[in-house]
BALOBA-1460 file (C-alpha; in Angstrom, 3 decimals):
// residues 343
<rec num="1" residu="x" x="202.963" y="-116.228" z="93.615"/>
<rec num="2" residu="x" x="201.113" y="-115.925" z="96.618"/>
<rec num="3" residu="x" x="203.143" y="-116.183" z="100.095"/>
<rec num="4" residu="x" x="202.773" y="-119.760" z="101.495"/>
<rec num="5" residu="x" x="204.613" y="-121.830" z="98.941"/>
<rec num="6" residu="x" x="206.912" y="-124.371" z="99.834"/>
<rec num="7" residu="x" x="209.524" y="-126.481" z="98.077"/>
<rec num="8" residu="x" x="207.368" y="-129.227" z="96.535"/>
<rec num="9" residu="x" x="204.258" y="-126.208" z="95.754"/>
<rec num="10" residu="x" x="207.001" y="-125.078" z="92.995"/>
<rec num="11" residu="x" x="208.610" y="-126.179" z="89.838"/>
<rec num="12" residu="x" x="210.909" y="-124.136" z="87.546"/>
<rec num="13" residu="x" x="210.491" y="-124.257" z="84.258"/>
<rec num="14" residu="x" x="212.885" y="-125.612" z="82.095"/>
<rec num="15" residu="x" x="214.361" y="-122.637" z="79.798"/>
<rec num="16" residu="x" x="216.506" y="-122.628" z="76.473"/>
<rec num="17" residu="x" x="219.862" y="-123.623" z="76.540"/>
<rec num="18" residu="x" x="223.272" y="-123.079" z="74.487"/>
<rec num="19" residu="x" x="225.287" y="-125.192" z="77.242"/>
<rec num="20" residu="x" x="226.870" y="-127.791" z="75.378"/>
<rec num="21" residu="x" x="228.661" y="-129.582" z="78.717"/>
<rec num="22" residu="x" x="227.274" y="-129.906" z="82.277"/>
<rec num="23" residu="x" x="231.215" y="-128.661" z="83.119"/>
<rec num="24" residu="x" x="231.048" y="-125.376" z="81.319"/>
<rec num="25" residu="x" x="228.627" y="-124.941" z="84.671"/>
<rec num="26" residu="x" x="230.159" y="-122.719" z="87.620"/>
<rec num="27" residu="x" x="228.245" y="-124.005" z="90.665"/>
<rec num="28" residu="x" x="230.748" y="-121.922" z="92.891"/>
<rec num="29" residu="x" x="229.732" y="-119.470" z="95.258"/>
<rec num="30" residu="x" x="231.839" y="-116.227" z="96.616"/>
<rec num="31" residu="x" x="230.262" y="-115.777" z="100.417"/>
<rec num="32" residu="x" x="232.630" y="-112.840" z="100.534"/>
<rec num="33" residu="x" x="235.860" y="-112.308" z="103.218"/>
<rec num="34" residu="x" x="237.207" y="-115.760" z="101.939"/>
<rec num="35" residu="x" x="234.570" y="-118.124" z="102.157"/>
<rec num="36" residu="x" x="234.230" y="-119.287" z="98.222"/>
<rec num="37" residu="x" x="232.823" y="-122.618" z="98.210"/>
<rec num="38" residu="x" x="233.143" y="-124.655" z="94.451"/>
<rec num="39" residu="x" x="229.968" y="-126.967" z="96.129"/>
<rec num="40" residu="x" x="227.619" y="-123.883" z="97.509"/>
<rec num="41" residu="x" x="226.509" y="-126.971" z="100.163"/>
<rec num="42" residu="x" x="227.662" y="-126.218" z="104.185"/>
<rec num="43" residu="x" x="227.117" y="-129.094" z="106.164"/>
<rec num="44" residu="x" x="225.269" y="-128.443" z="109.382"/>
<rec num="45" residu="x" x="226.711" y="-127.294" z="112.984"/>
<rec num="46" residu="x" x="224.724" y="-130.376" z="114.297"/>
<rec num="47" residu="x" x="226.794" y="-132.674" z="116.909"/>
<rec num="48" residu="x" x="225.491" y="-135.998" z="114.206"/>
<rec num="49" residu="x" x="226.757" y="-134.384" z="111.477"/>
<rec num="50" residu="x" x="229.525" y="-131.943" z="111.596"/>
<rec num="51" residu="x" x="232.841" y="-133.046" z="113.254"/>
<rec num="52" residu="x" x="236.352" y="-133.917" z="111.676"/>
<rec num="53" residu="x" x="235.311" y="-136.453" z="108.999"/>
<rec num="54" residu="x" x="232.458" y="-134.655" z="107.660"/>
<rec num="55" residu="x" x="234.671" y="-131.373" z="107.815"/>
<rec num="56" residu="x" x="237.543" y="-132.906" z="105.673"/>
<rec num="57" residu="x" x="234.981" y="-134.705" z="103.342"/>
<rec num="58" residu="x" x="233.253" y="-131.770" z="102.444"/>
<rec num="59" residu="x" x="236.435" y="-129.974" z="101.745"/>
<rec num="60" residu="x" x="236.927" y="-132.061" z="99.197"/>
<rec num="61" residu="x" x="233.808" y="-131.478" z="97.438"/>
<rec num="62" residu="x" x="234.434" y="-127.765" z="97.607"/>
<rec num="63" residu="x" x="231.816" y="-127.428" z="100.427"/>
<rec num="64" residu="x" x="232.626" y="-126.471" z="103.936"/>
<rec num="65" residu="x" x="231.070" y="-127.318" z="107.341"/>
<rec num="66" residu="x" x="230.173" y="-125.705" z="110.323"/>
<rec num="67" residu="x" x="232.048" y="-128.557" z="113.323"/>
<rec num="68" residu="x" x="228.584" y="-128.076" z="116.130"/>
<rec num="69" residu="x" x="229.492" y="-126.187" z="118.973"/>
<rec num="70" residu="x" x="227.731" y="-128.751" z="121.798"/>
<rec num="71" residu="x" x="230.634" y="-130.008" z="123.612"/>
<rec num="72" residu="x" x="233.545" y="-128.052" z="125.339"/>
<rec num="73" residu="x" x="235.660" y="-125.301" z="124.012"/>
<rec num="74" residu="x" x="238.933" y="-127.668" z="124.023"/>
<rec num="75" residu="x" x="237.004" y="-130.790" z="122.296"/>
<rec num="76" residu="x" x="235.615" y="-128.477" z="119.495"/>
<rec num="77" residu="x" x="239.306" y="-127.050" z="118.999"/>
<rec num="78" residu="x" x="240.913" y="-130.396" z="119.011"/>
<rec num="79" residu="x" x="238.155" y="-131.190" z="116.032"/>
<rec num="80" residu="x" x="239.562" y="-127.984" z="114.130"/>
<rec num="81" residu="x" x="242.721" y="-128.217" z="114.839"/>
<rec num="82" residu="x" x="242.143" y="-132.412" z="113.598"/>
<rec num="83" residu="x" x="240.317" y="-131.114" z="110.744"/>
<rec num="84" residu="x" x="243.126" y="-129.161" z="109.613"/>
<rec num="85" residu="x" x="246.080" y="-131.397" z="110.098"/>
<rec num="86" residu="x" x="244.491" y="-134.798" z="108.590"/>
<rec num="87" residu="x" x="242.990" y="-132.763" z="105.310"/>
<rec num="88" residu="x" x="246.836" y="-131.412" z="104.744"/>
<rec num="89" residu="x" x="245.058" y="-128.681" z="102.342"/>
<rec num="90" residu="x" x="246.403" y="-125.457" z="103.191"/>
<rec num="91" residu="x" x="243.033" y="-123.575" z="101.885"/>
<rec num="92" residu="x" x="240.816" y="-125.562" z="104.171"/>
<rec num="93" residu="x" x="237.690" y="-124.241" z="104.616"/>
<rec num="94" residu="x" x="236.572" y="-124.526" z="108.262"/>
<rec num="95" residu="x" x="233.890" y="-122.873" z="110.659"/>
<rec num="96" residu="x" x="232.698" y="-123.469" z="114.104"/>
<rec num="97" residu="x" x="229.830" y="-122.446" z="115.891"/>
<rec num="98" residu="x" x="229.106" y="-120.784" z="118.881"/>
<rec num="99" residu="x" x="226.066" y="-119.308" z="120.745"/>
<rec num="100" residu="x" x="225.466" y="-115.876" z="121.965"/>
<rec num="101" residu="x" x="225.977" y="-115.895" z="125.700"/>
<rec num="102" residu="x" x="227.694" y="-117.957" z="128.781"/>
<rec num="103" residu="x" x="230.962" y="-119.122" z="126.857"/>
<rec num="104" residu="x" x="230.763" y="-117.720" z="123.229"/>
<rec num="105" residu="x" x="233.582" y="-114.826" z="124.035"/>
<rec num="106" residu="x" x="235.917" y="-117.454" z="125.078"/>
<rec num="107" residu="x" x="235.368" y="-120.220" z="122.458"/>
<rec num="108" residu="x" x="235.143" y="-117.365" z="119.571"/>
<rec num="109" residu="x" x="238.448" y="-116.560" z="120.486"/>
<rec num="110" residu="x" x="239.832" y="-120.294" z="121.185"/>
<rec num="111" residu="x" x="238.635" y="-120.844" z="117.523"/>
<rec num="112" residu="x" x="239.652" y="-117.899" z="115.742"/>
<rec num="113" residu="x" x="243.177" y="-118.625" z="117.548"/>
<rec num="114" residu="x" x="242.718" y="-122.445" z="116.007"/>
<rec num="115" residu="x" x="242.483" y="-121.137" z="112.511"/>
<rec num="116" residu="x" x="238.786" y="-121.282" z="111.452"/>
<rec num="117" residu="x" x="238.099" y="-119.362" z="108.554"/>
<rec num="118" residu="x" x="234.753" y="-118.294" z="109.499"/>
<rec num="119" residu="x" x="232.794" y="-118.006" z="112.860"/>
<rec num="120" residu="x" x="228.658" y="-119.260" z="112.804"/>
<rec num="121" residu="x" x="226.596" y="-117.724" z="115.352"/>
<rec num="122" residu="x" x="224.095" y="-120.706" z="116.011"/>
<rec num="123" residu="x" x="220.818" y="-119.675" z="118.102"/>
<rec num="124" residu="x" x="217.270" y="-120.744" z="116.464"/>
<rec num="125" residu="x" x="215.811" y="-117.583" z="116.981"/>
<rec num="126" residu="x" x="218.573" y="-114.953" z="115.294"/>
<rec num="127" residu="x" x="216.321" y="-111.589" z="114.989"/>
<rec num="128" residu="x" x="216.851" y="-110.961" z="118.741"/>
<rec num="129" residu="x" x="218.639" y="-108.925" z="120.960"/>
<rec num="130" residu="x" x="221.183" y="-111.219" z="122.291"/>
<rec num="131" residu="x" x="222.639" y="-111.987" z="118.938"/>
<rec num="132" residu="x" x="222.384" y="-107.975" z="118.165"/>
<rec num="133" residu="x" x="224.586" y="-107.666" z="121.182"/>
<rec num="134" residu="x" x="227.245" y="-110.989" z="120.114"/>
<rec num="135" residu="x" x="227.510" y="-109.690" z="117.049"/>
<rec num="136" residu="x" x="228.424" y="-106.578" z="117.840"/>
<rec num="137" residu="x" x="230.994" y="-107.864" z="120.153"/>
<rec num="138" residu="x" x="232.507" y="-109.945" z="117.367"/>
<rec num="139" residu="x" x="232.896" y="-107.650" z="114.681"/>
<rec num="140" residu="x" x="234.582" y="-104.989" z="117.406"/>
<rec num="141" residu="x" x="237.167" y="-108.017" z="118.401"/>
<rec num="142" residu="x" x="237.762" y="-109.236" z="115.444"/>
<rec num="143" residu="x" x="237.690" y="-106.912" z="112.884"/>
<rec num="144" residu="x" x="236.180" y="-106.551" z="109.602"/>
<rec num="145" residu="x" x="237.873" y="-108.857" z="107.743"/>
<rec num="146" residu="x" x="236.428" y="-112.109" z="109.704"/>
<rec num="147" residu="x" x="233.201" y="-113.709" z="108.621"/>
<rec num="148" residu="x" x="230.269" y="-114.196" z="110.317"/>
<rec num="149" residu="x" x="227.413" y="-116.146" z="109.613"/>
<rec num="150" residu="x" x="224.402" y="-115.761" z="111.795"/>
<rec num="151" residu="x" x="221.233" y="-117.176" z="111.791"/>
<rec num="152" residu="x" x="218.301" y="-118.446" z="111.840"/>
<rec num="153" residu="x" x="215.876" y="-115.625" z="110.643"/>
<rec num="154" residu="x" x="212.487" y="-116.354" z="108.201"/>
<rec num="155" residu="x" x="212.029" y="-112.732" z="107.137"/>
<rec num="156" residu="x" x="213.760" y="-109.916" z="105.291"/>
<rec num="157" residu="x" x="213.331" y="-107.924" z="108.827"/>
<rec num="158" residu="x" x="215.698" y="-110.782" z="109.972"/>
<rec num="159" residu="x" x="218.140" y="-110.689" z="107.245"/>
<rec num="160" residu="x" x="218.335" y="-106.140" z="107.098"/>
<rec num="161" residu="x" x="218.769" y="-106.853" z="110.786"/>
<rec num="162" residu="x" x="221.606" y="-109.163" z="110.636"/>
<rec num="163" residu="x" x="223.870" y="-107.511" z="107.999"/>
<rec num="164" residu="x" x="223.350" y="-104.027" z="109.942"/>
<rec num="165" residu="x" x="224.516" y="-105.755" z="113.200"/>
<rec num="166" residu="x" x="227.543" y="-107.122" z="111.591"/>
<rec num="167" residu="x" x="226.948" y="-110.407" z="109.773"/>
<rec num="168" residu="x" x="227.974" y="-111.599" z="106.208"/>
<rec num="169" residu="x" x="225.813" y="-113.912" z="105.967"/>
<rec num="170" residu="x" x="222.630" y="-115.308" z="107.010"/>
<rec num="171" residu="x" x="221.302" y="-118.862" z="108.291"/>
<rec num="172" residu="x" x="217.386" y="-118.504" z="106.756"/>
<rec num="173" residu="x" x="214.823" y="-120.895" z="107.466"/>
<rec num="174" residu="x" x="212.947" y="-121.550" z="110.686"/>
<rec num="175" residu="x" x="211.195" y="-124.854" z="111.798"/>
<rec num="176" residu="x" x="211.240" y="-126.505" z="108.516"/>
<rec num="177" residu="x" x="214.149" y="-129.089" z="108.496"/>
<rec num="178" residu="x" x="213.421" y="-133.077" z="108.461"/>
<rec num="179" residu="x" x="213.562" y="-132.953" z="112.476"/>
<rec num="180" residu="x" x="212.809" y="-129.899" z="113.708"/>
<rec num="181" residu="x" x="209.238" y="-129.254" z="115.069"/>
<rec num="182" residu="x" x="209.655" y="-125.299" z="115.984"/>
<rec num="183" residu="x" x="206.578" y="-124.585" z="114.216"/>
<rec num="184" residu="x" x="204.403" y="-127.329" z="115.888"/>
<rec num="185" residu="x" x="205.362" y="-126.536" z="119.302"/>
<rec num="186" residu="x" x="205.672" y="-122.273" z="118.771"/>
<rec num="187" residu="x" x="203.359" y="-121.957" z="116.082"/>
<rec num="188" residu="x" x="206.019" y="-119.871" z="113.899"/>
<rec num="189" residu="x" x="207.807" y="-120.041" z="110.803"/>
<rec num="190" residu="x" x="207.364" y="-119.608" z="107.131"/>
<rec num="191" residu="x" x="207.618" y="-122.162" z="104.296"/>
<rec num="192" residu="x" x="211.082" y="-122.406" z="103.572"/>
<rec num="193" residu="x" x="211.222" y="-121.632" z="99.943"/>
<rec num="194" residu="x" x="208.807" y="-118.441" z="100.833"/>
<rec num="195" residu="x" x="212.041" y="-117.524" z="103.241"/>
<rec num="196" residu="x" x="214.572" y="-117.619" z="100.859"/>
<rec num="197" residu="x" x="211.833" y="-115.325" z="98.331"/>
<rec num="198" residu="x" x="211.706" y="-112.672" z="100.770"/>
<rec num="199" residu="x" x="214.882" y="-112.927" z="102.682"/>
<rec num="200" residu="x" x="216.484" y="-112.163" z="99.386"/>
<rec num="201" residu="x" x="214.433" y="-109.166" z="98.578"/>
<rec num="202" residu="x" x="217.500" y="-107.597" z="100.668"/>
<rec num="203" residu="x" x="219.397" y="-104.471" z="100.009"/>
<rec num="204" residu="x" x="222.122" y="-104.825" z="102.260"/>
<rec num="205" residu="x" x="225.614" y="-106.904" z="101.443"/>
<rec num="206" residu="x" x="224.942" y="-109.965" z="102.821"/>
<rec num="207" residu="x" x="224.339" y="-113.421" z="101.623"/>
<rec num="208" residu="x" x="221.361" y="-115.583" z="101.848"/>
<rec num="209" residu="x" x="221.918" y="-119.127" z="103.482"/>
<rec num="210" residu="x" x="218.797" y="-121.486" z="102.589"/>
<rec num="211" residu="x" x="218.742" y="-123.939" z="106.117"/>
<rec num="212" residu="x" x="215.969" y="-126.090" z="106.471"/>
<rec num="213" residu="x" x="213.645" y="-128.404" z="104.463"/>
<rec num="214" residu="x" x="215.886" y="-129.368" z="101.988"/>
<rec num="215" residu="x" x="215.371" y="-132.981" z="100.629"/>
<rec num="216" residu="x" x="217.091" y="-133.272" z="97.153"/>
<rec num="217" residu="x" x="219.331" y="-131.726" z="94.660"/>
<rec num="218" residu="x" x="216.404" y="-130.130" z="93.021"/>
<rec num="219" residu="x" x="215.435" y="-128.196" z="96.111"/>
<rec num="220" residu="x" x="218.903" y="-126.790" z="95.849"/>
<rec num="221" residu="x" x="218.660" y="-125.736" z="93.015"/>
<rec num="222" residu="x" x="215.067" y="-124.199" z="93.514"/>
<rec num="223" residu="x" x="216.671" y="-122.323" z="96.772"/>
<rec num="224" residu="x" x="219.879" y="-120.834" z="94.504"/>
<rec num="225" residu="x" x="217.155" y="-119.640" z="91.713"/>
<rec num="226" residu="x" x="214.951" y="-117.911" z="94.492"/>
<rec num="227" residu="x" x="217.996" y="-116.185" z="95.663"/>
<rec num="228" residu="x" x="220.083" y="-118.038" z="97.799"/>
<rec num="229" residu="x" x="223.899" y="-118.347" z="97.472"/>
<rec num="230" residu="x" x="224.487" y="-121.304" z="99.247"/>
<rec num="231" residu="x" x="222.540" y="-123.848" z="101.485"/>
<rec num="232" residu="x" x="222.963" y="-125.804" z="104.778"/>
<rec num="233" residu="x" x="222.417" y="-129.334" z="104.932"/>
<rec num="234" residu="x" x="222.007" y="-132.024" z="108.024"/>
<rec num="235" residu="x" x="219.596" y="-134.732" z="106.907"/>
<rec num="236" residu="x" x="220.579" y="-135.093" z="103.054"/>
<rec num="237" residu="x" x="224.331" y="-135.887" z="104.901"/>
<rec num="238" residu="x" x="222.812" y="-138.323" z="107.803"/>
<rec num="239" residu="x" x="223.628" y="-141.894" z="107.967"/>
<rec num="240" residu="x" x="226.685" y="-141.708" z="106.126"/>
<rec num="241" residu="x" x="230.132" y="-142.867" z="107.470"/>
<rec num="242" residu="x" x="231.438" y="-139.031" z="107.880"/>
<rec num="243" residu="x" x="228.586" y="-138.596" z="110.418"/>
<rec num="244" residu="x" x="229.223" y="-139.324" z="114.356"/>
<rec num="245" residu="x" x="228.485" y="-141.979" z="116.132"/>
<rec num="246" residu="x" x="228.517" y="-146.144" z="115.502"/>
<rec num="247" residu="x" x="226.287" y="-147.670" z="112.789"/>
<rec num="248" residu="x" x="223.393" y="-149.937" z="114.033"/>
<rec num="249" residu="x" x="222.663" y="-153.466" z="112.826"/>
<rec num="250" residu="x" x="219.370" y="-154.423" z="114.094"/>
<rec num="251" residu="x" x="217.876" y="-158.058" z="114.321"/>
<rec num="252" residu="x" x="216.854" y="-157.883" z="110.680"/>
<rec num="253" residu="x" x="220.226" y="-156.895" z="109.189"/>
<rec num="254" residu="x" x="219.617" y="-153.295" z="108.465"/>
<rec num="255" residu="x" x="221.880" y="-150.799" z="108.960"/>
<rec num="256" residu="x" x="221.124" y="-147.719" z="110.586"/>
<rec num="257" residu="x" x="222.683" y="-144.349" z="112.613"/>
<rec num="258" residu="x" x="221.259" y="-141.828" z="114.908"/>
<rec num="259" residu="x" x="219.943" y="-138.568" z="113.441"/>
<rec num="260" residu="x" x="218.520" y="-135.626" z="115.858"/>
<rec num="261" residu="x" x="217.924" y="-132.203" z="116.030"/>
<rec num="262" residu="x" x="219.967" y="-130.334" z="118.285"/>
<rec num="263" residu="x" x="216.518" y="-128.611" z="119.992"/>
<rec num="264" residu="x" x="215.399" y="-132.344" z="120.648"/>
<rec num="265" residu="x" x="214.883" y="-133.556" z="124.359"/>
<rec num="266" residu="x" x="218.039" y="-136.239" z="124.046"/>
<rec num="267" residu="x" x="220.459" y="-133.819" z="122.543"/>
<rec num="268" residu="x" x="220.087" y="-130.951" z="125.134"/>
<rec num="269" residu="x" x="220.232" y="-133.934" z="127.750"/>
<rec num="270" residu="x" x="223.164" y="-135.676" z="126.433"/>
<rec num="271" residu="x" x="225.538" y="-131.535" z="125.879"/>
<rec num="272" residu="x" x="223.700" y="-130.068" z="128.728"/>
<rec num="273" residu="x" x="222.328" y="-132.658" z="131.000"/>
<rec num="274" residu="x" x="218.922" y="-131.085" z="130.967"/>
<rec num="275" residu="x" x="216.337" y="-129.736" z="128.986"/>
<rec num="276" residu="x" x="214.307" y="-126.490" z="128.210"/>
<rec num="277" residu="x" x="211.613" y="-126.105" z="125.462"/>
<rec num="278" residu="x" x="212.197" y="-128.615" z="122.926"/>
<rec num="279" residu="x" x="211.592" y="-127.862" z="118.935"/>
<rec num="280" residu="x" x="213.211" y="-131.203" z="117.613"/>
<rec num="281" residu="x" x="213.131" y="-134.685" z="117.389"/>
<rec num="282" residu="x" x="215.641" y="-137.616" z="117.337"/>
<rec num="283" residu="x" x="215.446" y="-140.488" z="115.543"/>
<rec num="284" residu="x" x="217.971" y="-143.437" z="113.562"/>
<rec num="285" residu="x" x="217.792" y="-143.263" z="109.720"/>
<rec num="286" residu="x" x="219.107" y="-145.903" z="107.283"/>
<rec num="287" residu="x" x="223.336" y="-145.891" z="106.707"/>
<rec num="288" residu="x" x="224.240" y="-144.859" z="103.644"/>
<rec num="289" residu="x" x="227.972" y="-145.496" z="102.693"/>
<rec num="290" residu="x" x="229.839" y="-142.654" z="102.630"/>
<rec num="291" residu="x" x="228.638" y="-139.169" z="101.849"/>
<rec num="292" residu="x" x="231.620" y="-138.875" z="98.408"/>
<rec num="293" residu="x" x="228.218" y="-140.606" z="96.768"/>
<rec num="294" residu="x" x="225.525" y="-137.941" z="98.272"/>
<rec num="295" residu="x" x="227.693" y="-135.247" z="97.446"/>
<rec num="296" residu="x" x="228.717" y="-136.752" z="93.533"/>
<rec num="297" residu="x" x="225.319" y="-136.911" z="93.457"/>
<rec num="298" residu="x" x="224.057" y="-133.613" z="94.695"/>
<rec num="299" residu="x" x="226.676" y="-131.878" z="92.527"/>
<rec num="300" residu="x" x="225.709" y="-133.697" z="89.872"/>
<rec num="301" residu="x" x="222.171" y="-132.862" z="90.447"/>
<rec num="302" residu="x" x="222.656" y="-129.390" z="90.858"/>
<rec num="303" residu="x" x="224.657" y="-128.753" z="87.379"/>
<rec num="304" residu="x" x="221.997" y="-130.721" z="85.500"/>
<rec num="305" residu="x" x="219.458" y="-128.026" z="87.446"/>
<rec num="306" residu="x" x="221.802" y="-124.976" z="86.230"/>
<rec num="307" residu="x" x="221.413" y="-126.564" z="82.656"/>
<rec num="308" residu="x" x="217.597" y="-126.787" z="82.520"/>
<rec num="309" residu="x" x="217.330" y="-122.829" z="82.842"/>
<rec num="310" residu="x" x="220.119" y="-122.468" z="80.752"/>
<rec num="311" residu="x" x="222.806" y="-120.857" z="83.215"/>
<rec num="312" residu="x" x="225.956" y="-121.140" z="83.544"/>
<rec num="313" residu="x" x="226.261" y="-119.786" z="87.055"/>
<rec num="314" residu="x" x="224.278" y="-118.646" z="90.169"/>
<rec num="315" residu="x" x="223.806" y="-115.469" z="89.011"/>
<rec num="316" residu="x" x="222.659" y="-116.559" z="85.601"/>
<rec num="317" residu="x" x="220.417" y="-118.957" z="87.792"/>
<rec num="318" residu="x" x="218.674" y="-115.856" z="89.513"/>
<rec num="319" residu="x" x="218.252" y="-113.892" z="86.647"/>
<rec num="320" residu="x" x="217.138" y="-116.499" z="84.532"/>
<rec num="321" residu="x" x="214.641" y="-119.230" z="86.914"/>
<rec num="322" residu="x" x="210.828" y="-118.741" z="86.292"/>
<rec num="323" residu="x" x="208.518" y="-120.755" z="88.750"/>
<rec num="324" residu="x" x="205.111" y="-121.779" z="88.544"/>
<rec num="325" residu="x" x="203.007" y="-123.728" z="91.004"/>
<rec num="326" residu="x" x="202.217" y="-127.458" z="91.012"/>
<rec num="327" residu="x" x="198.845" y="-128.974" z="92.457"/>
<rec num="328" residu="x" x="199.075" y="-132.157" z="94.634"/>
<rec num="329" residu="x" x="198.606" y="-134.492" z="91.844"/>
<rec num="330" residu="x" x="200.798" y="-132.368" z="89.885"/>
<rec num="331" residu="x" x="203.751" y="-132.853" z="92.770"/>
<rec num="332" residu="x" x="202.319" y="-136.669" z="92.751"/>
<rec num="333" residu="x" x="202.951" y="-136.795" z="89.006"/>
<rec num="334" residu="x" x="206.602" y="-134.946" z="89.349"/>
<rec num="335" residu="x" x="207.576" y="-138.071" z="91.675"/>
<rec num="336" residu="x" x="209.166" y="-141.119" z="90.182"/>
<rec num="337" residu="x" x="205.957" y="-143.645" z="90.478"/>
<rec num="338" residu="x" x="205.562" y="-146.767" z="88.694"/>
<rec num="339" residu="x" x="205.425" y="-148.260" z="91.940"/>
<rec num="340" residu="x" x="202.260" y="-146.587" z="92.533"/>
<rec num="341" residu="x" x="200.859" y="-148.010" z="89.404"/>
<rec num="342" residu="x" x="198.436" y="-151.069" z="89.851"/>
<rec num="343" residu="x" x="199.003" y="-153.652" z="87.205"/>
């Protein structure tokens, strides 16, 4: 493989199989200190997408997500402490970001005093001194036994750096989700499943968290066979009920919600009241009913991947996934397109 591929350059190719039943499949996924997710999907720390009803619907599923951090330290407690009382489920799986400077002391320990099960450093830029420093702050006030995702690093620089300042787990992708535009305004990044290749070449104990660019349940399962152990998801979980904010009936009768990137002009404007650089976009997209479907769907997805390679579990996956590269008309081809066909 050469080093520029992306999701749709790849395809993995389909592998024999003695799996009898999709639910002899173990799609779980032990992120260590706690954190073992039966649906290796975390939904985004992304103010319209993670707050109390996506939390409690992804529990469900065996996922987790990560309620956004953009709003006060008593608003994003009340959505834990919400979270954890509506569910009723005892093992709960529930994390909450924070940044690395101005408030993060103060709501990491509001949060870890709330019950969260896991803290998520949230910068876009995680290979850089001021998360060196919050993690190292985090780990000496809370211990060993707490985990912490950080992220977002691209390279396997990133990652070694991460898991030797203290994180468990890493956030890897940058500028390649549906609505961010980091690598059009900065000019850097990598394509996301090239991330996930290298970020994974790590030695260190720490788990790989694909973030970023992923459309379908196929990308999934191309991330877990290039290494990851779990991803994170905003716009495969937009315009569903679980998501903030009213849905919109325009003129026409469609239905639609708001969708934006937490780097985009509107959201620092509307949890800040101003704005600095801006790497993201906002935008509606159509509603979708509520997200029990995309995630029966995704699951479903992702066993029927596991099955094609022949493995039972993500480590079978890694061992087992072979990829080769697909041309344009081959990715054109791999597309459902009979509606493309002229008659």
């Amino acid at each position: 493989m050469n080093n520029t591929f992306s999701y749709d350059d790849v395809l993995l190719v389909p592998r024999y199989s003695d799996i009898r039943s999709r639910s002899e499949i173990d799609i779980s996924s032990d992120l260590g200190k706690g954190l073992l997710l039966g649906l290796p999907v975390i939904a985004s720390p992304m103010d319209t997408i993670s707050e109390v009803p996506m939390a409690i619907a992804m529990a469900k599923f065996g996922g987790t997500a990560v309620i956004h951090r953009y709003n006060t330290i008593e608003n994003q407690c009340r959505m834990v402490r919400m979270a954890k009382d509506i569910s009723q489920k005892s093992d709960l799986i529930l994390g909450a970001a924070i940044g690395v400077s101005d408030d993060f002391k103060a709501r990491a320990t509001a949060l870890i005093e709330m019950g969260v099960n896991f803290l998520c450093v949230d910068v876009a830029h995680g290979h850089h001194i001021l998360m060196k420093e919050a993690l190292g702050y985090l780990r000496a006030a809370f211990g060993d036994d707490l985990h912490l995702m950080a992220g977002n690093v691209a390279t396997l620089d990133g990652v070694n750096a991460l898991s030797d300042w203290g994180a468990d787990s890493a956030r890897c992708n940058i500028g390649g989700g549906s609505i961010c535009s980091t690598r059009v305004q900065t000019g850097h990044g990598i394509p996301g499943l090239q991330t996930i290749v290298e970020c994974a070449k790590t030695d260190r104990n720490i788990k790989i968290i694909a973030d970023g660019g992923i459309k379908n349940s196929g990308d999934i399962v191309k991330a877990i066979a290039a290494g990851a152990d779990a991803v994170m998801c905003g716009s495969l979980l937009s315009g569903t009920n679980e998501t903030p904010g009213k849905v919109i009936e325009r003129k026409d009768g469609s239905r639609w919600k708001t969708y934006r990137g937490m780097a985009s002009k509107e959201a620092q404007i509307g949890w800040r009241g101003k704005y600095s650089s801006f790497e993201g976009v906002a935008t509606t997209v159509p509603y979708r009913g509520g997200v029990k479907y995309v995630l029966g769907d995704l699951e479903r997805g992702i066993r029927s991947g596991f099955s094609y390679s022949g493995a039972r579990n993500l480590q079978e996956l890694h061992s087992k996934a072979e990829f080769i590269f697909q041309t344009a008309l081959g990715l054109s081809e791999s597309r459902a397109h009979i509606t493309e066909r002229k008659w």
